[in-house]
N, C-alpha and C positions, 0 to 999 in steps of 0.2 A: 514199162516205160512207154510202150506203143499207146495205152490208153488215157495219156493224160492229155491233158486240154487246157488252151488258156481259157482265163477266166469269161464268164458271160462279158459280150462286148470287146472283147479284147482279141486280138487273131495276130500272125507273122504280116513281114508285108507281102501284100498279095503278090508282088513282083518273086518270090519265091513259091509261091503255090500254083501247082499244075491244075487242081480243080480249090473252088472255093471251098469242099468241105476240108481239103487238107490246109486251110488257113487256123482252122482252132485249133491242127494238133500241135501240143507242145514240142516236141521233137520227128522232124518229118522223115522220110523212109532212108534216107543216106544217113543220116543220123545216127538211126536205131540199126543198122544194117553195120556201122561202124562201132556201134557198142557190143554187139554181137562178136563181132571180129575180137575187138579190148577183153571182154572177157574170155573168149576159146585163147589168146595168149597169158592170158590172167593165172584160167588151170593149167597149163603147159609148163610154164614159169615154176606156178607150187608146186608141179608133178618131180617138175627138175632138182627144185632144192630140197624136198621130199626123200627123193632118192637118193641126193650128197648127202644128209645128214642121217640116214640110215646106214648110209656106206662108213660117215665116219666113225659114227658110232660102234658100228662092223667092225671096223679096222682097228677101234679103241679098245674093245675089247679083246677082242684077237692077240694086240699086243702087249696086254696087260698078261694077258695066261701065257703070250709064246716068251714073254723073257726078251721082249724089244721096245720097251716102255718109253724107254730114256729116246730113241730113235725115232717114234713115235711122236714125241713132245717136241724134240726138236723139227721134225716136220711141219708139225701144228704152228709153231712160232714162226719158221719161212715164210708159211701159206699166208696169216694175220700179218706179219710185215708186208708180204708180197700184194696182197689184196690192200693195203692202207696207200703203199708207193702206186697203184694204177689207180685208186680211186681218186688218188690226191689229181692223179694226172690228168682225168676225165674231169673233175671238178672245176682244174685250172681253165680247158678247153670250153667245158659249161657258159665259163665267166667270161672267156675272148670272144666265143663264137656260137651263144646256144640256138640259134636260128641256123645253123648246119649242123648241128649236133643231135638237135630235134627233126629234122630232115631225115636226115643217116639213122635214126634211130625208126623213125616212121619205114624206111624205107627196106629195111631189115624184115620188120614183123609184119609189116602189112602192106596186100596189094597197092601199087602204084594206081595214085587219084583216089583213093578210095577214102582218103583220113582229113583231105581237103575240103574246107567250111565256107561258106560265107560269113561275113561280119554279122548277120541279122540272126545267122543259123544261132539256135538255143545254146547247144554244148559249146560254141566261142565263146557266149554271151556270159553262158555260167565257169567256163573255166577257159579264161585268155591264156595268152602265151607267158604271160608273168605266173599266171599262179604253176605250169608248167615249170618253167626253171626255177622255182621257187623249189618245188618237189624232188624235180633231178637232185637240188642243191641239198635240201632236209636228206634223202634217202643215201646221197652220199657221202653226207657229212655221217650219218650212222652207221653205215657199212664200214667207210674206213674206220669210224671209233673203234666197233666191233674188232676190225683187224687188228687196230693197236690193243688192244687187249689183250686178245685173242694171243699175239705176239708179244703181248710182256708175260702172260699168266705162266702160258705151256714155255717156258724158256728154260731150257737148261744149262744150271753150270756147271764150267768144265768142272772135273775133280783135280784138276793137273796144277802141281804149283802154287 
């Protein structure tokens, strides 16, 4: 990303550039120092769900041979309910308030001032704050689908009555 350039003739506006040769890079050193950042939480992230989904896997099987199957499943279905009712509820938040939702989220993973753009800066220009809540919206609209699933599939019924 560091090596790309606007096209011949073409530069940022100078009022963003500390020397003129950093007017042709396509994305300038806060930028690229900020994607850096995006991706060390990127793997952090898959490291994390990497390791849940090992673990339930773990525990899926574990329960299948210990004879807690059924205890197991019902687990499974709290967790898919459980994770559908918070997603619903960060989603609803999304929609009242996602310019503090975006904030608090910035403000969790990554140093303070660090995620902050100018309008002219490239990464606003290619992905504004719409197509952001657009994605909070897409990834939690699938997560919680997932949950309901997840919580109709592994559901068990009583045997009783």
């Amino acid at each position: 990303m560091g090596d790309l350039r606007f096209p011949e003739g073409q530069q940022t506006p100078p009022a963003t550039c500390q020397f003129m040769a950093d007017c042709t890079r396509f994305y300038n050193d806060r930028e690229l120092k900020h994607m850096l950042d995006v991706k060390n939480v990127v793997k952090a992230a898959l490291n994390v769900w990497i390791f849940s989904l090992v673990l339930v896997l773990g525990l899926g099987i574990w329960a299948w041979f210990g004879d807690w199957w059924r205890e197991y499943r019902r687990g499974l279905s709290r967790g898919g309910w459980l994770t559908a009712i918070l997603i619903a509820a960060i989603l609803l938040l999304v929609l009242v308030a996602f310019g503090v939702v975006f904030v608090a989220f910035h403000n969790i993973f990554f140093q303070s001032g660090t995620w902050t753009f100018l309008y002219s800066d490239s990464l606003i220009r290619l992905f504004p704050e719409r197509f952001w809540r657009d994605t909070f919206l897409a990834v939690g609209v699938i997560s919680g689908g997932l949950g309901i699933i997840l919580g109709y599939l592994a559901r068990v019924k009583d045997s009783k009555g």
